[in-house]
C-alpha positions in Angstrom: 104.7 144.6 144.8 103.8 140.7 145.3 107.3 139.4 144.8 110.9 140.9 144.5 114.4 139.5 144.1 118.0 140.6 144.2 121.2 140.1 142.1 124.1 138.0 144.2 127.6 137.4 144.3 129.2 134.4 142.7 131.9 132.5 144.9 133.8 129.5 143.9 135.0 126.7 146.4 137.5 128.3 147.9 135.7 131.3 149.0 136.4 133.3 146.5 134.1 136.1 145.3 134.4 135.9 141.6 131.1 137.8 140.1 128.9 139.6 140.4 125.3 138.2 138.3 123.4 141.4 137.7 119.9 140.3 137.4 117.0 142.3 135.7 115.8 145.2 137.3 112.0 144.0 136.0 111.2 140.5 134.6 108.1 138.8 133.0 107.1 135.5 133.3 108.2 135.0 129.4 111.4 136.4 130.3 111.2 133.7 133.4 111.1 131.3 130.8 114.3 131.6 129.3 116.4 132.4 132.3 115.6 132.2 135.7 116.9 136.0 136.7 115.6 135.2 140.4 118.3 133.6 142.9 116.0 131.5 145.9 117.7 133.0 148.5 117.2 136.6 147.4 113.2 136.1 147.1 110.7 138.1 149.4 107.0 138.1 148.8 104.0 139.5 150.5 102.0 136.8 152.0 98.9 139.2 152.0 99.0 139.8 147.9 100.0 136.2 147.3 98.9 133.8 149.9 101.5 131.4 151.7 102.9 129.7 148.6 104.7 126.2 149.4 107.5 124.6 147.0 106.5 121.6 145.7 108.8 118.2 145.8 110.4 118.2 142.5 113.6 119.4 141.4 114.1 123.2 141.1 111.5 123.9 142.9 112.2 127.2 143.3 112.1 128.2 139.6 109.1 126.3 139.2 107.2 128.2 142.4 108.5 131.6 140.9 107.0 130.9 137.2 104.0 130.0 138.7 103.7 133.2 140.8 104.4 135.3 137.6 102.0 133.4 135.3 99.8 135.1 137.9 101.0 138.4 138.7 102.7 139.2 135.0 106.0 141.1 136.0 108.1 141.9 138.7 110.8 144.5 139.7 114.3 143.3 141.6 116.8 144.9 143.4 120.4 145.3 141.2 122.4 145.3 144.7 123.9 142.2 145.0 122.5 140.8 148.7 123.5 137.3 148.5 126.8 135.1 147.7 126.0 132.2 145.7 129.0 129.3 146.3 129.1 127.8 142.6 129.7 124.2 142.2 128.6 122.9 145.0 125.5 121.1 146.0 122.5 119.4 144.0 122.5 121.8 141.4 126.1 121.4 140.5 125.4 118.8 137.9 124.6 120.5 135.0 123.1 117.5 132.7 121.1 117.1 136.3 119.8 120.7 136.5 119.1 120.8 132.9 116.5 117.7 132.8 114.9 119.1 135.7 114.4 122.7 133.8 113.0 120.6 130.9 110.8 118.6 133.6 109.1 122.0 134.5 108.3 122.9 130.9 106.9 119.5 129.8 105.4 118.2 133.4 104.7 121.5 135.3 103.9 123.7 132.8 102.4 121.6 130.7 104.0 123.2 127.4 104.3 121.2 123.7 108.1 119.3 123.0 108.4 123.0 120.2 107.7 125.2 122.8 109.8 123.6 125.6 112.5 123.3 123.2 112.4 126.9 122.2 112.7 128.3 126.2 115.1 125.1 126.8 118.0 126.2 124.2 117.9 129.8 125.8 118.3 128.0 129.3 121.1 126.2 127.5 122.9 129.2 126.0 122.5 131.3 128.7 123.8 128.8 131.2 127.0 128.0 129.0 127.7 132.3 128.9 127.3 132.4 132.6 129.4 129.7 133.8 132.0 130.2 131.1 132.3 133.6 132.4 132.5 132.6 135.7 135.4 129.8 135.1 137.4 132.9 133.3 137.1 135.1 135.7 138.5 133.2 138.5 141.5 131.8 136.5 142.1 135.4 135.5 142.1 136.7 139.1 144.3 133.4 139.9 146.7 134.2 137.1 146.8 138.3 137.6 147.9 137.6 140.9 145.1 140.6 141.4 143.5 141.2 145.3 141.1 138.3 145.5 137.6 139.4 147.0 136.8 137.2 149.7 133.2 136.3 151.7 135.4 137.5 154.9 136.0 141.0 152.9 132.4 141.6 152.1 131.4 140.9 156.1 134.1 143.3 156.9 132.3 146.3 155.1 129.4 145.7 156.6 
């Protein structure tokens, strides 16, 4: 296998593990498209299948490395164990009206796709995006408002 990925735990600001995102156990590069299932810092590739691959200087530059690699290699498997914690709402990314001119950058500038076709993959990005952080919002006010044991990064080093 040329590239594989993990899914990852969702923490807010306060440390708090709130999710779990569950990625695909296989993805295309069509599926790619729509969402990006693959989380930079759970990525490992073989440098012998694939070359040493470089990000380029735009914004999500990740995504835009991992749709080129599968334009190439066609699919992928991941890992559904969650290796990685994720702190949402913080950093560059945070901004969604930011993140999401950037995704539509990739389709029109990277990938070179027509306004139809970047506006098809862009409203999945869109709707997907609005289930996944809505989720993640009512989660943590749930926990907050259960009063229920909060997961903490501290608790998952523990088990280790």
């Amino acid at each position: 296998m040329a590239l594989s990925y993990t899914s990852y735990f969702l923490m807010d600001d306060e440390g708090i593990i709130v999710d779990c995102y569950n990625t695909k156990p296989q993805i295309t590069f069509k599926d790619l498209l729509k969402v990006n299932y693959i989380g930079c810092s759970t990525v490992i590739y073989d440098v012998s299948k694939l070359g040493k691959r470089y990000m380029k200087p735009i914004r999500h530059e990740d995504y835009a490395l991992w749709l080129q690699i599968l334009k190439e290699i066609g699919s992928t498997k991941g890992l559904l164990e969650p290796l990685t914690v994720y702190r949402v709402g913080q950093g560059i990314s945070s901004s969604k009206w930011k993140s999401a001119s950037w995704r539509w950058n990739i389709y029109r500038n990277e990938l070179r796709m027509s306004v139809i076709e970047s506006a098809w993959y862009y409203l999945s990005y869109v709707v997907h995006g609005a289930l996944k952080f809505g989720k993640f919002r009512l989660k943590r006010q749930n926990l907050k408002a259960e009063g229920s044991k909060i997961l903490t990064l501290d608790d998952l080093m523990s088990k280790q």
